[in-house]
PDBQT receptor file of N, H, CA, C and O in Angstrom, charges set to zero:
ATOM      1  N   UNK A   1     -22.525  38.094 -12.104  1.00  0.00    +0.000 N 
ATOM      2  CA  UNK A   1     -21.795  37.488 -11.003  1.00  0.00    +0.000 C 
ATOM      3  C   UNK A   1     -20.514  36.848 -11.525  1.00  0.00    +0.000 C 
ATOM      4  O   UNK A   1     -20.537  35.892 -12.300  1.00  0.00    +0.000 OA
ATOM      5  N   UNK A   2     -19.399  37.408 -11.073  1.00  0.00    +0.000 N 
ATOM      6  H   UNK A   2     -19.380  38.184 -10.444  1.00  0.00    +0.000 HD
ATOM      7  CA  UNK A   2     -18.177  36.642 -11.587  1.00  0.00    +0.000 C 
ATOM      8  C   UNK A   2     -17.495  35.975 -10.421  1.00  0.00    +0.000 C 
ATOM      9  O   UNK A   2     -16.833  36.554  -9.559  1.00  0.00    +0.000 OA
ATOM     10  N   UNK A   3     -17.767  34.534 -10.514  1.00  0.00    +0.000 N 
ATOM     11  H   UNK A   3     -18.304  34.064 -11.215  1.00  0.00    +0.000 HD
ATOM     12  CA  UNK A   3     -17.036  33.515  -9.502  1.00  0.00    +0.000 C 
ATOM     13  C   UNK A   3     -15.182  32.979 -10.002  1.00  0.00    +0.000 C 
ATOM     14  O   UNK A   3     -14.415  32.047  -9.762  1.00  0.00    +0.000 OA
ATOM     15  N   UNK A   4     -15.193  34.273 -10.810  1.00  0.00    +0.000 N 
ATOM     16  H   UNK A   4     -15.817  35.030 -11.004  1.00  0.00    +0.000 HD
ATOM     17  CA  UNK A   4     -13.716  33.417 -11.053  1.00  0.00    +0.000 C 
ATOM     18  C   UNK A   4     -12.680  33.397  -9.747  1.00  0.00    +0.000 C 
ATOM     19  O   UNK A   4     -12.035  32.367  -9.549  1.00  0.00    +0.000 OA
ATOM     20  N   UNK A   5     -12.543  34.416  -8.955  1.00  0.00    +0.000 N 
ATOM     21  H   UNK A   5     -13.067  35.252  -9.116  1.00  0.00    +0.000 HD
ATOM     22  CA  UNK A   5     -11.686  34.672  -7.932  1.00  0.00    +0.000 C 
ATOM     23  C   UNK A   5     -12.152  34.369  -6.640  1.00  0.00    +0.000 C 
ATOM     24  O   UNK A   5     -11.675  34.989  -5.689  1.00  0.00    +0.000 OA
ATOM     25  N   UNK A   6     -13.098  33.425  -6.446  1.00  0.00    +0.000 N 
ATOM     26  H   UNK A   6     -13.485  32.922  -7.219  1.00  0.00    +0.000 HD
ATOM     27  CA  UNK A   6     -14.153  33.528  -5.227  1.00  0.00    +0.000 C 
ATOM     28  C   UNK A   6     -13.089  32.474  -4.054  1.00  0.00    +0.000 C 
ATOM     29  O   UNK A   6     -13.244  32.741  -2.862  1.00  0.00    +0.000 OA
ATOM     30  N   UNK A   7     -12.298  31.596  -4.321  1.00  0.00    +0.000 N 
ATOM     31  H   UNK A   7     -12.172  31.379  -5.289  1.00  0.00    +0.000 HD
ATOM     32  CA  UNK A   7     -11.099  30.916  -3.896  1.00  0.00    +0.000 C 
ATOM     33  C   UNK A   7     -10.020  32.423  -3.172  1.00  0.00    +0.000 C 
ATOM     34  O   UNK A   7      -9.959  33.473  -3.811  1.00  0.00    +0.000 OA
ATOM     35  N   UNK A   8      -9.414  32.285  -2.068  1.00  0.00    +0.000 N 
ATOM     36  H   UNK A   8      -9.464  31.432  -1.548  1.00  0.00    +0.000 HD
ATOM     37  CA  UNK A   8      -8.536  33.292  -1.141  1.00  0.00    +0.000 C 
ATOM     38  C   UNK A   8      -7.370  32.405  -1.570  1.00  0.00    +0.000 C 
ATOM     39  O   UNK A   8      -7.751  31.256  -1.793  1.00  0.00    +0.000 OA
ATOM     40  N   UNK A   9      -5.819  32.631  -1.785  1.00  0.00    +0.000 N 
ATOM     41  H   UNK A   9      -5.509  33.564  -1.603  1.00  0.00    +0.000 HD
ATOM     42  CA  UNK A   9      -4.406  32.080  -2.131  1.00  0.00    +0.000 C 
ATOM     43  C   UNK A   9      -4.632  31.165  -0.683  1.00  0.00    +0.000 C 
ATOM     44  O   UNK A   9      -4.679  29.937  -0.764  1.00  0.00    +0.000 OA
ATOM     45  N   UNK A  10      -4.754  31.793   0.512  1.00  0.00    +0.000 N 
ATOM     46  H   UNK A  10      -4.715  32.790   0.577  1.00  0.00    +0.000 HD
ATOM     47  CA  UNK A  10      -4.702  30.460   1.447  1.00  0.00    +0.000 C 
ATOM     48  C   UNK A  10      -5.708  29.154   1.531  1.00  0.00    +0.000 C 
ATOM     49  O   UNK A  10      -5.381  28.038   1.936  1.00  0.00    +0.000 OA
ATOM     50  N   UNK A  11      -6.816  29.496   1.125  1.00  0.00    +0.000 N 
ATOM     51  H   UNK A  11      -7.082  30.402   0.797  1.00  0.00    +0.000 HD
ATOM     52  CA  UNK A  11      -7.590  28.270   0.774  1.00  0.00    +0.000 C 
ATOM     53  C   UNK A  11      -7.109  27.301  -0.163  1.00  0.00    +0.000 C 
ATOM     54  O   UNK A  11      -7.265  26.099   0.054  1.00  0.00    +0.000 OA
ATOM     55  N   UNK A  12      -6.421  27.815  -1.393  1.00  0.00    +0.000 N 
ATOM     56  H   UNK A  12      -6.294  28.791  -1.570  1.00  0.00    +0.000 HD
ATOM     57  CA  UNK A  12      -5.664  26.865  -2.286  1.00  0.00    +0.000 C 
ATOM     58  C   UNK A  12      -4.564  26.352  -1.744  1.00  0.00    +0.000 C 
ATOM     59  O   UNK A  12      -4.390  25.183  -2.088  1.00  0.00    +0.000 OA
ATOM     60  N   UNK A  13      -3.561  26.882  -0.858  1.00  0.00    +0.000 N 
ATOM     61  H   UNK A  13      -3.702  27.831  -0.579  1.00  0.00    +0.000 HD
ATOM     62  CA  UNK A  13      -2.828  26.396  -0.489  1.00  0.00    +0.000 C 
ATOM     63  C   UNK A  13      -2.740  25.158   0.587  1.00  0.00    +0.000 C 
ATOM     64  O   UNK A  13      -1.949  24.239   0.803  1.00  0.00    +0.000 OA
ATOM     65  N   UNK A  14      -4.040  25.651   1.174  1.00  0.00    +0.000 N 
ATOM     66  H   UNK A  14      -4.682  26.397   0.998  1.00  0.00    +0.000 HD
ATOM     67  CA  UNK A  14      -4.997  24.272   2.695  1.00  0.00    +0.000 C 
ATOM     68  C   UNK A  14      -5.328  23.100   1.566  1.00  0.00    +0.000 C 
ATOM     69  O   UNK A  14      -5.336  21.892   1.803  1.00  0.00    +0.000 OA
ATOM     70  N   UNK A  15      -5.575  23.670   0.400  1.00  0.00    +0.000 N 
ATOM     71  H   UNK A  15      -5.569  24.651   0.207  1.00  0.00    +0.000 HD
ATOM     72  CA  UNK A  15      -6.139  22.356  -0.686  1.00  0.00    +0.000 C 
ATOM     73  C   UNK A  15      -4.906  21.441  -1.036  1.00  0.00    +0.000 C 
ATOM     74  O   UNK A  15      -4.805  20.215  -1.084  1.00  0.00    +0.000 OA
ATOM     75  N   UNK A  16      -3.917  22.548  -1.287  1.00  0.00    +0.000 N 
ATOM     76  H   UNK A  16      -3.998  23.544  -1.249  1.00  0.00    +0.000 HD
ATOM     77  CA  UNK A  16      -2.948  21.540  -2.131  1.00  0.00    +0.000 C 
ATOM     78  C   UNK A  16      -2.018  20.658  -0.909  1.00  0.00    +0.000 C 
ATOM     79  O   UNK A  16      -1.423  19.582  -0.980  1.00  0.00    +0.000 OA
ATOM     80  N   UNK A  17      -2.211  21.723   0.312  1.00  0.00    +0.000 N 
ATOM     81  H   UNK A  17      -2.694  22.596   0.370  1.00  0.00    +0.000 HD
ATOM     82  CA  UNK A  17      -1.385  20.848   1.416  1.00  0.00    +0.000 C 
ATOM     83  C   UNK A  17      -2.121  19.552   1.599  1.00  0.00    +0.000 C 
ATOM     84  O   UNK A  17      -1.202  18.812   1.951  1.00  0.00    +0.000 OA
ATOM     85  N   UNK A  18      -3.189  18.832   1.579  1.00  0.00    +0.000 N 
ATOM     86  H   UNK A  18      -3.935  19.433   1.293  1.00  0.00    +0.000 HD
ATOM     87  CA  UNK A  18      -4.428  18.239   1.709  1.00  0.00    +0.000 C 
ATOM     88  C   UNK A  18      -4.271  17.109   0.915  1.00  0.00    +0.000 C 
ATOM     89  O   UNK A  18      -4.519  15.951   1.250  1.00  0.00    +0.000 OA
ATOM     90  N   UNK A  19      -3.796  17.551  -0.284  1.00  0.00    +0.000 N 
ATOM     91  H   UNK A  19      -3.595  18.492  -0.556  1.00  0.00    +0.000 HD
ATOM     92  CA  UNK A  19      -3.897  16.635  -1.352  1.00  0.00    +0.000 C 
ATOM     93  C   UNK A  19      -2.091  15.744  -1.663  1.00  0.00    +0.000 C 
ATOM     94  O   UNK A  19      -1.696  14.663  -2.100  1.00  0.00    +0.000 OA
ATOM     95  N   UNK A  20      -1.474  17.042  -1.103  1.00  0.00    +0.000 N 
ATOM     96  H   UNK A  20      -1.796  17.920  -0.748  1.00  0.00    +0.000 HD
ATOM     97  CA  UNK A  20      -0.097  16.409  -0.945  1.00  0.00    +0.000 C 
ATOM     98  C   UNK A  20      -0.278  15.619   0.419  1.00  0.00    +0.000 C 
ATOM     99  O   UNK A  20       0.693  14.884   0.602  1.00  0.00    +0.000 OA
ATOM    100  N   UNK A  21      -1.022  15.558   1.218  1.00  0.00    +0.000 N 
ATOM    101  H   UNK A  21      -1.810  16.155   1.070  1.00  0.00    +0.000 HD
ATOM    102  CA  UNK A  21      -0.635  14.688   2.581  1.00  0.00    +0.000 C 
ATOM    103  C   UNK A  21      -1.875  13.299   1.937  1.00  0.00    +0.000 C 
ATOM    104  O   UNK A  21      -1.779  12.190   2.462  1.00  0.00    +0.000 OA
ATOM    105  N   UNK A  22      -2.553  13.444   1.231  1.00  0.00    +0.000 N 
ATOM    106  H   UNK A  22      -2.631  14.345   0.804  1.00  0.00    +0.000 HD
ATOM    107  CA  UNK A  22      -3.517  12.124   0.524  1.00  0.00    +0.000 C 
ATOM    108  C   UNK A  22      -2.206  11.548  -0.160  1.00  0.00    +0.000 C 
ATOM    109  O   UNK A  22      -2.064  10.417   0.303  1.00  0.00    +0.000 OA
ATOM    110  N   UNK A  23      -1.253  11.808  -0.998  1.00  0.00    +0.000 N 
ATOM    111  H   UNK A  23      -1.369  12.728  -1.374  1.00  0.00    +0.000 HD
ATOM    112  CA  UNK A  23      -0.722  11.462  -1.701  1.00  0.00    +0.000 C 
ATOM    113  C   UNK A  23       0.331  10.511  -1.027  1.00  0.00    +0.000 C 
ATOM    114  O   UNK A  23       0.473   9.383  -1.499  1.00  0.00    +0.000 OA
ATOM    115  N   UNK A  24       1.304  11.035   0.386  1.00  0.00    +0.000 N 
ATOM    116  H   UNK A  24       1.188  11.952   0.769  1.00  0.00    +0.000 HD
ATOM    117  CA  UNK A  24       1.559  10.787   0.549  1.00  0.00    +0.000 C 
ATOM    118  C   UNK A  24       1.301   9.301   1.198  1.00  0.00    +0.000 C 
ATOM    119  O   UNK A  24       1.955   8.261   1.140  1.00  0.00    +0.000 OA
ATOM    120  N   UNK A  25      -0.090   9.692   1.925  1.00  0.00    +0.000 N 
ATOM    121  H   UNK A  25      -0.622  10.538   1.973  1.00  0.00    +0.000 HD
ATOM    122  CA  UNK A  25      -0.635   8.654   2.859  1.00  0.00    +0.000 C 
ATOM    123  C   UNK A  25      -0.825   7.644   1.986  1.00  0.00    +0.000 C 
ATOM    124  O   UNK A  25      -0.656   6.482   2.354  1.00  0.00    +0.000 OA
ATOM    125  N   UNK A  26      -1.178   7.931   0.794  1.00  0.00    +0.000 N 
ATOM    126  H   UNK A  26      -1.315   8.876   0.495  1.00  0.00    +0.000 HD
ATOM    127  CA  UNK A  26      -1.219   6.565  -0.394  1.00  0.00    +0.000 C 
ATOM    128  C   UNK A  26      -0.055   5.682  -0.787  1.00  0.00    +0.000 C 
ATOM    129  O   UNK A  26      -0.036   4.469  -0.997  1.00  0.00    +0.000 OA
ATOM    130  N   UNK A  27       0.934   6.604  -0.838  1.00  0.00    +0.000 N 
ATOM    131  H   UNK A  27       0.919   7.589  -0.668  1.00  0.00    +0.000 HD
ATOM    132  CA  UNK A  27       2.362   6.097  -1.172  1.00  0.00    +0.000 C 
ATOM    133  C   UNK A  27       2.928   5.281  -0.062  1.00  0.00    +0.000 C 
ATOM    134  O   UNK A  27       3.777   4.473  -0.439  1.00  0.00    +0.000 OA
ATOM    135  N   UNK A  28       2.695   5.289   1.083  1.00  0.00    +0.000 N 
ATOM    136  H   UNK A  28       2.005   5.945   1.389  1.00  0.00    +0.000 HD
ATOM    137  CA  UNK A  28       2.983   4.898   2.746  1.00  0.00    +0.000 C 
ATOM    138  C   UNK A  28       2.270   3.735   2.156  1.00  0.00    +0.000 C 
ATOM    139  O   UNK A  28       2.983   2.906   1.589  1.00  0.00    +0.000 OA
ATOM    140  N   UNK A  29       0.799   3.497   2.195  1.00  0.00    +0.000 N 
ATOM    141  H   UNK A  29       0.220   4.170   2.655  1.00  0.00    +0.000 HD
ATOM    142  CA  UNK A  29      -0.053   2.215   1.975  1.00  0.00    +0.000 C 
ATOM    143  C   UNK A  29       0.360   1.633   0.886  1.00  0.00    +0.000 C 
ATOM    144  O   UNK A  29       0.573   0.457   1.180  1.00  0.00    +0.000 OA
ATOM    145  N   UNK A  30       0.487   1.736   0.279  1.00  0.00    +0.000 N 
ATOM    146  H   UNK A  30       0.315   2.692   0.039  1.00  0.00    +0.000 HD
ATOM    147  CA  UNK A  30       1.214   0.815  -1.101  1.00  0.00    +0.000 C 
ATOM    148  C   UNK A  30       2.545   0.518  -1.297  1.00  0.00    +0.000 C 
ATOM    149  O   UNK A  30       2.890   0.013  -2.365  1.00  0.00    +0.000 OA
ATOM    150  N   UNK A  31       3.723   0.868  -0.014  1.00  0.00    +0.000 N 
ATOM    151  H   UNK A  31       3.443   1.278   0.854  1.00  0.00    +0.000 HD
ATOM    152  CA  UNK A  31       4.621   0.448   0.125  1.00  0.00    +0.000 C 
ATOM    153  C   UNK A  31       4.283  -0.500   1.122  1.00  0.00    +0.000 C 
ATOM    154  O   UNK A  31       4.437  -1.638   0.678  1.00  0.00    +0.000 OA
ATOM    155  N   UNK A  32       3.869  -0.483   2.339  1.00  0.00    +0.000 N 
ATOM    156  H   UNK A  32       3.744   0.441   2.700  1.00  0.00    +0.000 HD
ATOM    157  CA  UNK A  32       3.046  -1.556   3.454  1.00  0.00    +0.000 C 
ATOM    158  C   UNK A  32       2.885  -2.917   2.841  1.00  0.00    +0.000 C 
ATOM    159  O   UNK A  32       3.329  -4.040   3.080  1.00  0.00    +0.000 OA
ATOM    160  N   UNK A  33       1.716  -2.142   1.561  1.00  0.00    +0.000 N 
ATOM    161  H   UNK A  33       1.355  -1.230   1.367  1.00  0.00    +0.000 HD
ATOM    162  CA  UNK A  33       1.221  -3.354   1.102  1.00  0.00    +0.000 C 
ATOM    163  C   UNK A  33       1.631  -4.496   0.495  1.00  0.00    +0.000 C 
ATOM    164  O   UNK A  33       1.274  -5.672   0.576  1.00  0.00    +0.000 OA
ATOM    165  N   UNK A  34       2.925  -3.579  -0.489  1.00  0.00    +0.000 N 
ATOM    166  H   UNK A  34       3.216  -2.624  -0.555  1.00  0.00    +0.000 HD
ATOM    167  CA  UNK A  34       3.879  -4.358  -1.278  1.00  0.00    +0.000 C 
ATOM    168  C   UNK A  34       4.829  -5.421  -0.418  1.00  0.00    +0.000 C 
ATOM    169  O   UNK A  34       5.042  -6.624  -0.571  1.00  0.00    +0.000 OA
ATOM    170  N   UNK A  35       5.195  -4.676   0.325  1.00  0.00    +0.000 N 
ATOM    171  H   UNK A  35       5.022  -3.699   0.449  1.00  0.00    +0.000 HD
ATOM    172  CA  UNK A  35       6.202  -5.040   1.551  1.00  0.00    +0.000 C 
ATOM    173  C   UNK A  35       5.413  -6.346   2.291  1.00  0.00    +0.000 C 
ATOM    174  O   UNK A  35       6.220  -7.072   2.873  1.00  0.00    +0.000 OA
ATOM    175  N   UNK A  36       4.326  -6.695   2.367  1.00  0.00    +0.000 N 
ATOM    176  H   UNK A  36       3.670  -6.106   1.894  1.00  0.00    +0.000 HD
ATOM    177  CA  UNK A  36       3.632  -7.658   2.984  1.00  0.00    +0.000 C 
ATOM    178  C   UNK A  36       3.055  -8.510   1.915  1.00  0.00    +0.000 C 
ATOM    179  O   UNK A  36       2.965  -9.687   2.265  1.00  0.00    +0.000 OA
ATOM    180  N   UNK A  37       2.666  -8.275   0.796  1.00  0.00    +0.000 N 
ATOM    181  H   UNK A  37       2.739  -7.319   0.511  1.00  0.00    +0.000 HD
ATOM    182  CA  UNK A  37       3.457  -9.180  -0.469  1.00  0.00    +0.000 C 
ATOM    183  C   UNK A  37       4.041  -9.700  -0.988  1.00  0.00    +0.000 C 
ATOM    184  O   UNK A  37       3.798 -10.618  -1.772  1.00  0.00    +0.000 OA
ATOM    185  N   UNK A  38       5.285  -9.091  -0.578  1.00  0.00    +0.000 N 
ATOM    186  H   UNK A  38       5.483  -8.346   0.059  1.00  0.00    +0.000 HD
ATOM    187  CA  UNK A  38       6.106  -9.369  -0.941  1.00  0.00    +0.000 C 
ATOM    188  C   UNK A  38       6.831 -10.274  -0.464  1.00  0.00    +0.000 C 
ATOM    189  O   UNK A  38       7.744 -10.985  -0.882  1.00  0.00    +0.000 OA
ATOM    190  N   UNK A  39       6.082 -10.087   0.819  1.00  0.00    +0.000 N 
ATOM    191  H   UNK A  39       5.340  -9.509   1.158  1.00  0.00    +0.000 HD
ATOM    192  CA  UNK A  39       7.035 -11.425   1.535  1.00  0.00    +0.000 C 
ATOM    193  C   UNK A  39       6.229 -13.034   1.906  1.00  0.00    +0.000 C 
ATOM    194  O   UNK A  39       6.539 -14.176   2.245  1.00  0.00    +0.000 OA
ATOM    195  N   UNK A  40       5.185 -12.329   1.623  1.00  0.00    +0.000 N 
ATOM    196  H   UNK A  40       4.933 -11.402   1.347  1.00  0.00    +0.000 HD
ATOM    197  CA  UNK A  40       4.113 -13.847   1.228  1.00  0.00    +0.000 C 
ATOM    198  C   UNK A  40       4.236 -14.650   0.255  1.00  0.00    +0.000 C 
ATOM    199  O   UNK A  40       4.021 -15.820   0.569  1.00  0.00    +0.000 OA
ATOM    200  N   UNK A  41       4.543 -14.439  -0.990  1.00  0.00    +0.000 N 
ATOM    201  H   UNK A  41       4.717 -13.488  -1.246  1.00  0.00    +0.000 HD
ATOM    202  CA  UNK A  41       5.168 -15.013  -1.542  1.00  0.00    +0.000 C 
ATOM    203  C   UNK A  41       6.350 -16.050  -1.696  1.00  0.00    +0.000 C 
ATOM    204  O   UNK A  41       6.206 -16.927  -2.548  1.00  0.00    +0.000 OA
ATOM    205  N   UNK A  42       7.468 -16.024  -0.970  1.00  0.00    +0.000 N 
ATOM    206  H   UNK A  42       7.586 -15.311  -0.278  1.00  0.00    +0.000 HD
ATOM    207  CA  UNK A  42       8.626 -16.773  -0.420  1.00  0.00    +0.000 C 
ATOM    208  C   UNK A  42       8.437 -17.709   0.693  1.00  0.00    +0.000 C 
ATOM    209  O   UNK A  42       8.999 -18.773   0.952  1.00  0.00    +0.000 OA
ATOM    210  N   UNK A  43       7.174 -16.820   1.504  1.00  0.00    +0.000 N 
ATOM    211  H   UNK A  43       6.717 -15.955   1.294  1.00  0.00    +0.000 HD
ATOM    212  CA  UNK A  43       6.539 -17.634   2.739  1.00  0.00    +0.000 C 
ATOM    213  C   UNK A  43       5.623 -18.750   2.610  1.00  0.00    +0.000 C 
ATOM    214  O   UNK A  43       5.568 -19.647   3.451  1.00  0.00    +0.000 OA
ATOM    215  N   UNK A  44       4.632 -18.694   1.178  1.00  0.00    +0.000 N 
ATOM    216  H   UNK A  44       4.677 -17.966   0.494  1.00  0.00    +0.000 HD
ATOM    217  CA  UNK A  44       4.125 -19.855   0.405  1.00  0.00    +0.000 C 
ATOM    218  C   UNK A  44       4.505 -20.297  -0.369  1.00  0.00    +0.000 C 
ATOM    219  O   UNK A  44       3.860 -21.124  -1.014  1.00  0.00    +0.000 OA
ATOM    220  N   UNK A  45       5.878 -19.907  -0.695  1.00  0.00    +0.000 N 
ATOM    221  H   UNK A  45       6.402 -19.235  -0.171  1.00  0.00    +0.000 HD
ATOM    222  CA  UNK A  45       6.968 -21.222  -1.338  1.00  0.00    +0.000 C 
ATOM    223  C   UNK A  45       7.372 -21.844  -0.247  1.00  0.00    +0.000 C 
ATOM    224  O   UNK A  45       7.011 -23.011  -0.402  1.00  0.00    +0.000 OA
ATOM    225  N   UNK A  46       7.954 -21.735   0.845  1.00  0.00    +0.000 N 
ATOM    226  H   UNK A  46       8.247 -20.787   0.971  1.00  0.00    +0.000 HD
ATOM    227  CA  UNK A  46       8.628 -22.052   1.843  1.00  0.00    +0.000 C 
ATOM    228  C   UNK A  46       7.249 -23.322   2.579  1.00  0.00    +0.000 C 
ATOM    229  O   UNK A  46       7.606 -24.419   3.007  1.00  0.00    +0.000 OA
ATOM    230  N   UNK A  47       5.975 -22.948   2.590  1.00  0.00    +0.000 N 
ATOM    231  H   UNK A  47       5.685 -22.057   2.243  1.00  0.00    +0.000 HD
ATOM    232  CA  UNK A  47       5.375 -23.932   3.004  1.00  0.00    +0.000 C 
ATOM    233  C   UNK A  47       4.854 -25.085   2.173  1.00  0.00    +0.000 C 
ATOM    234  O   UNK A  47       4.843 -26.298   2.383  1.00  0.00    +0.000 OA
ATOM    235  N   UNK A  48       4.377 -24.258   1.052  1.00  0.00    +0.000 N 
ATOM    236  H   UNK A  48       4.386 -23.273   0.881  1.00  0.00    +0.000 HD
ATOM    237  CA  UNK A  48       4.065 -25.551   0.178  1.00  0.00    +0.000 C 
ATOM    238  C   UNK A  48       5.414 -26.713   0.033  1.00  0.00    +0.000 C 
ATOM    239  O   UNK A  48       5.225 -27.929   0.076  1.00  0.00    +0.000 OA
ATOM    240  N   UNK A  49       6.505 -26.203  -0.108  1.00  0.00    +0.000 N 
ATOM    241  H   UNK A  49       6.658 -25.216  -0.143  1.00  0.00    +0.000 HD
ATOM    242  CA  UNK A  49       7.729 -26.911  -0.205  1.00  0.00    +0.000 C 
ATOM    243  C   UNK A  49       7.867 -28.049   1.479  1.00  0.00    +0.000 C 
ATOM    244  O   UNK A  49       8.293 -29.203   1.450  1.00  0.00    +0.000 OA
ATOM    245  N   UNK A  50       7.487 -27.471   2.514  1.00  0.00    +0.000 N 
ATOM    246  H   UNK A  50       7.141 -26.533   2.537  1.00  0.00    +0.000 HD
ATOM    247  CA  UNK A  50       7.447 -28.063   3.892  1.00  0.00    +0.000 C 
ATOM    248  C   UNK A  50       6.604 -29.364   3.517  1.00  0.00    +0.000 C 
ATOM    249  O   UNK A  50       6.977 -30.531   3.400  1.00  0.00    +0.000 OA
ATOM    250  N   UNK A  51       5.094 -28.666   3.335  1.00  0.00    +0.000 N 
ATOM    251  H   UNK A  51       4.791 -27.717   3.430  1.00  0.00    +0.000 HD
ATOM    252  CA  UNK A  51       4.122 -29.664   2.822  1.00  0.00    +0.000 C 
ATOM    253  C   UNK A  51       4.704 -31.105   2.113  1.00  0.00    +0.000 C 
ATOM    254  O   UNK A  51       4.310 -32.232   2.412  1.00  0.00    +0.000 OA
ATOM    255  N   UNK A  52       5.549 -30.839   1.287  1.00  0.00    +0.000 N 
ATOM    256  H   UNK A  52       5.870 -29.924   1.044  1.00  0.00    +0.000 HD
ATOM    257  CA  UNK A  52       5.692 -31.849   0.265  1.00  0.00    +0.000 C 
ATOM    258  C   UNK A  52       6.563 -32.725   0.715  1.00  0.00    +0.000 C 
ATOM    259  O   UNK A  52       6.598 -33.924   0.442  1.00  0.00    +0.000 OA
ATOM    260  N   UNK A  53       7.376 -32.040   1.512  1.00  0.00    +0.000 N 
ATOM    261  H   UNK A  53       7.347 -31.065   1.734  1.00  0.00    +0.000 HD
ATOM    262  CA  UNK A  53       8.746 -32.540   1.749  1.00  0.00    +0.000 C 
ATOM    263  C   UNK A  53       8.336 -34.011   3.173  1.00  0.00    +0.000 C 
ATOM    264  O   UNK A  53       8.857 -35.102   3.402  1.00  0.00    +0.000 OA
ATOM    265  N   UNK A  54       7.081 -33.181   3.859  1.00  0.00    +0.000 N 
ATOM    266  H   UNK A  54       6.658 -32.295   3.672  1.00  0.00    +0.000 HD
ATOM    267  CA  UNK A  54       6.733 -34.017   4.562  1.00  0.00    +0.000 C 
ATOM    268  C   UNK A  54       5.817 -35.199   4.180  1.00  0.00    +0.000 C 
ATOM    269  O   UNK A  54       5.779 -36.178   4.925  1.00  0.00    +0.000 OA
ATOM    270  N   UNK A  55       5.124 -35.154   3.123  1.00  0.00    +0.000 N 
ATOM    271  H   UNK A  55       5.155 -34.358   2.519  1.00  0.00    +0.000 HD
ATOM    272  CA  UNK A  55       3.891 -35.863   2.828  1.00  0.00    +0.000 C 
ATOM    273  C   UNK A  55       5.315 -36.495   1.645  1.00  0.00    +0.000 C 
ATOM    274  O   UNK A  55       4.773 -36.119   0.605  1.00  0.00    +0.000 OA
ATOM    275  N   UNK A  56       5.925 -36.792   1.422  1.00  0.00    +0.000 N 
ATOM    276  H   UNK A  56       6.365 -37.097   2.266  1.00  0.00    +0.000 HD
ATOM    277  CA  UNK A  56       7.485 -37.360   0.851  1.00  0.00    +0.000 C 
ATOM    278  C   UNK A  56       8.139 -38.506   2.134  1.00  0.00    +0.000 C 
ATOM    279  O   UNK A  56       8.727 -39.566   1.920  1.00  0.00    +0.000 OA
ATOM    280  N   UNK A  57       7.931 -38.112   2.984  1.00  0.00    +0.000 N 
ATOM    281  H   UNK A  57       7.453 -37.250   3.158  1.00  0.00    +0.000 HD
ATOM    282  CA  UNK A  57       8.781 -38.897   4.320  1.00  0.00    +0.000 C 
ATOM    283  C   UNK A  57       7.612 -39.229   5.147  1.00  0.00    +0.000 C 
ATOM    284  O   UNK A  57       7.881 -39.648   6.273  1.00  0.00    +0.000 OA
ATOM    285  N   UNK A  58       6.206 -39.119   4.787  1.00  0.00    +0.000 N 
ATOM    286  H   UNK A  58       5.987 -38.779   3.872  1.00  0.00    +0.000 HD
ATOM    287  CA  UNK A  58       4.977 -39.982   5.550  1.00  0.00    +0.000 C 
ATOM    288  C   UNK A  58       4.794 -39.697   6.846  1.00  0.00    +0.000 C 
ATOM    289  O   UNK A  58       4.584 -40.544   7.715  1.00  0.00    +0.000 OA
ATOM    290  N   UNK A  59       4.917 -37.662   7.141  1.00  0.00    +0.000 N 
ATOM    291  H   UNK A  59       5.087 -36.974   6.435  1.00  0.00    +0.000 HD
ATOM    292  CA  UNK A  59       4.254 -37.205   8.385  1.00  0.00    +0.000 C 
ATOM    293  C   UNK A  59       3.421 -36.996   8.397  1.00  0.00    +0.000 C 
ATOM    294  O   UNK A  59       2.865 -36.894   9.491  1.00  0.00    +0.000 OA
ATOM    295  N   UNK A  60       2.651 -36.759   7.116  1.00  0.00    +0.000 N 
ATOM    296  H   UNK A  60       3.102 -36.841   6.228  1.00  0.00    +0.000 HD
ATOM    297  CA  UNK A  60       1.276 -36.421   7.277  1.00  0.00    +0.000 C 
ATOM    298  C   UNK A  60       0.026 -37.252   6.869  1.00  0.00    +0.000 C 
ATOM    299  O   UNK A  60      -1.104 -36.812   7.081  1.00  0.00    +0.000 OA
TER     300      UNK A  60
């Protein structure tokens, strides 16, 4: 029994389209993710700094 050729050129090609649209969909999510990281960061400087500034002038 020889399974070397048992794969049709269009089945590989449904694979690799498959794996290029995983790839992409990964690259989409990890820009999202970064992007919402990225901005949390500046956004918990920006409050901790609020925090202080107020508990400094006795609002809280």
């Amino acid at each position: 029994m020889n399974l070397r050729a048992a794969l049709d050129t269009d089945d590989l090609l449904k694979i690799v389209l498959v794996l290029v649209i995983v790839l992409l969909a990964v690259e989409l999510v990890e820009e999202v993710v970064g992007f919402v990281f990225g901005l949390l960061g500046p956004l918990l400087a920006l409050v901790i700094l609020a925090l202080i500034v107020l508990f400094l002038l006795d609002r809280i």
